[in-house]
N, C-alpha and C positions, 0 to 999 in steps of 0.2 A: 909712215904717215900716208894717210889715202886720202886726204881731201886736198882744196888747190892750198898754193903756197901761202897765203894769204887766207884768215877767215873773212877779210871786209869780200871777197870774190862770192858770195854770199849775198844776193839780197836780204834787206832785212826783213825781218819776221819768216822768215825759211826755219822747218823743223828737222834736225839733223840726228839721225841714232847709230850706234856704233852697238854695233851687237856682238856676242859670241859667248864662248863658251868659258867657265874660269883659265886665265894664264894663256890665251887665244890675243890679246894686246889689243884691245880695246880702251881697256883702261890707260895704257899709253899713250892712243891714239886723243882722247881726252886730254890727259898732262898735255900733251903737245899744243891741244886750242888753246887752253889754260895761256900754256907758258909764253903763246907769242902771237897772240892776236894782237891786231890793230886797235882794235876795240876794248871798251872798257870789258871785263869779263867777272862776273860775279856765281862761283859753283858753290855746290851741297855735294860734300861729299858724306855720304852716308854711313859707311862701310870701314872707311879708315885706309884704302887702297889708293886713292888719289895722292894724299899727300904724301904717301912713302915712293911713287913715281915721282914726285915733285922735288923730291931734295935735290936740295942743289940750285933749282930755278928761282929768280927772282920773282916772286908772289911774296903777299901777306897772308897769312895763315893763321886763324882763329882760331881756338878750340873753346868753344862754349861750357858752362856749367851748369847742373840744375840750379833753374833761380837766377841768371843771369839777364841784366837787364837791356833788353830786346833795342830799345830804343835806342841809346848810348852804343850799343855794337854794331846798328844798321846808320846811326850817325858818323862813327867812324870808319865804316865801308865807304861812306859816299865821297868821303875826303879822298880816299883813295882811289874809286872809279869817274872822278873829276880830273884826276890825274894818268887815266889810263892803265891804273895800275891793277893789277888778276888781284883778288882776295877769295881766299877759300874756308868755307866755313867746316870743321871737322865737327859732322856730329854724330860719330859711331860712337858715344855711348850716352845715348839718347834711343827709346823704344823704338820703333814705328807710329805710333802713336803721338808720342811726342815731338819727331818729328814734321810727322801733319800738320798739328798743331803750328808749331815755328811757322810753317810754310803758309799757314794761314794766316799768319801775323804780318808774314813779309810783304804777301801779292800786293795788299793796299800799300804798300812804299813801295814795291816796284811800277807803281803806276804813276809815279811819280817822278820817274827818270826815262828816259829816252836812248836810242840808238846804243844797246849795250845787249852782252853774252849772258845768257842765262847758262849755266852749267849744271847737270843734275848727274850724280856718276850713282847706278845703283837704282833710276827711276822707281822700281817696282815698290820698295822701299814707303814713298811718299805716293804716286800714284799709281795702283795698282786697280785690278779687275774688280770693277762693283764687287762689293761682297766678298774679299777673298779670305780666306777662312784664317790666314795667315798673318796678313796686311792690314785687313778691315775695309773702307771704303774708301781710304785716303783722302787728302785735300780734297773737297770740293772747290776751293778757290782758285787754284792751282789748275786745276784741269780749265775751270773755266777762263784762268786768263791764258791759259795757252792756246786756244780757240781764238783769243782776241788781239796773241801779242801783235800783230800787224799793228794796230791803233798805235802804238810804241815805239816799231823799229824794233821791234825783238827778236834777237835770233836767240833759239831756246837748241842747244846742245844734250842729248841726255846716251845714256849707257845700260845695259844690262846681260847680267846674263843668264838671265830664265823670263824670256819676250810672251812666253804666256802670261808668265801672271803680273804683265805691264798692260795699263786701262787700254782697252781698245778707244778708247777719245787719242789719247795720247798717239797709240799706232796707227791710227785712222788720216792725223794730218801730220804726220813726220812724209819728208817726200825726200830728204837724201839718205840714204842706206849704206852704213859700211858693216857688210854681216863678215864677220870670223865665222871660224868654224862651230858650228853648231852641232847638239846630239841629240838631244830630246826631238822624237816627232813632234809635242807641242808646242814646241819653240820653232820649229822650221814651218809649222802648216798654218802660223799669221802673217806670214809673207807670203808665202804661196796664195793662201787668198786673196791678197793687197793685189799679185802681178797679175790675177784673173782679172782683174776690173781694170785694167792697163792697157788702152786701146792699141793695137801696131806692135803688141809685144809677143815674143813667142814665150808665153809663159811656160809652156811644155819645158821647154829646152831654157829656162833658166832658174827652172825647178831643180831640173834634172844635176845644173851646174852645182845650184846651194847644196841640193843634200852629196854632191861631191867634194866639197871642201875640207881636205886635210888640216892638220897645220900648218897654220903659215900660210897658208890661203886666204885669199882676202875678195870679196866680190864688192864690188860698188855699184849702186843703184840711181841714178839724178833723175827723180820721176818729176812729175811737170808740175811746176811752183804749183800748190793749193792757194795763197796769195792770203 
């Protein structure tokens, strides 16, 4: 685990990504906020990799159907982040598409609660690159309340591991960085251009460090609160 012991060490509304490459333990690093924040914590997990890190951990764990009513299931979420309690929603087998969707359902109740984890394991998934050929356009609600979750107390958590084809909105205000190892050049060169606009920083030389990251190598970035 790379981040501090605590996620409340965190202001809130801070954007946190965990990157790397598949079986690189980002996705643990995830389970881990999950499983022992201070804070109420509410994730998406996409993919279906989350909750098989999670066995074992005291969380509530969803798995949605199609046709399943939206309302009654983000009702009984709240009982439980009232309580501080992690609930995670499993929705790997739901499109992309249909996941947008969901997520577009949800932002207007998430604006409705205050000082709590957004979790997204799989970002790309839901908010991906204008127009990805793969993806589509993603949540527009989603991108925009993550621009705004400061108004909330939101600290928004997300994961991936192919950081190209994650929105540049989305990589544009994340400011703490735990990159795993990486292999795609288009994965390593949206950080590289993040640490160019990085005053006081030797971007050179921690360019140089990312694309040297083995396994098991882990670099952490705390770039300066966007706020």
């Amino acid at each position: 685990m790379h981040l501090p012991e605590d996620i409340n060490d965190f202001d809130a509304g801070r954007v946190v990504a965990l990157v790397g490459m598949p079986g690189a333990g980002k996705t643990e690093d995830l389970a881990q906020i999950v499983g022992r924040s201070g804070l109420p914590v509410f994730a998406l997990d996409t993919v279906g990799a989350l909750k098989k890190r999670l066995q074992g951990c005291d969380v509530w764990l969803y798995v949605p159907q199609r046709g399943f009513n939206l309302d009654e299931a983000w009702a009984w979420s709240v009982e439980k982040l009232k309580l501080s309690e992690p609930v995670v929603w499993s929705l790997e087998n739901f499109s992309s598409e249909e996941m947008q969707d969901i997520c577009d359902s949800l932002v207007p109740r998430w604006k409705q609660c205050e000082n709590f984890v957004i979790a997204i394991d799989e970002i790309h998934r839901v908010a991906p690159v204008q127009g990805s050929a793969e993806y589509g356009n993603g949540s527009a609600l989603l991108k925009d309340y993550a621009t705004a979750r400061r108004n909330w107390g939101v600290t928004l958590v997300w994961s991936s591991q192919r950081l190209a084809f994650v929105s540049t909105m989305i990589r544009g205000i994340t400011d703490y960085w735990v990159v795993h190892r990486l292999f795609l050049h288009q994965d390593i060169k949206p950080i590289e251009d993040l640490l160019s606009n990085q005053p006081g920083l030797d971007a050179g030389a921690t360019a140089a460090r990312l694309r040297s990251l083995g396994q098991g190598d882990v670099m952490v970035m705390d770039l300066p609160f966007r706020g």
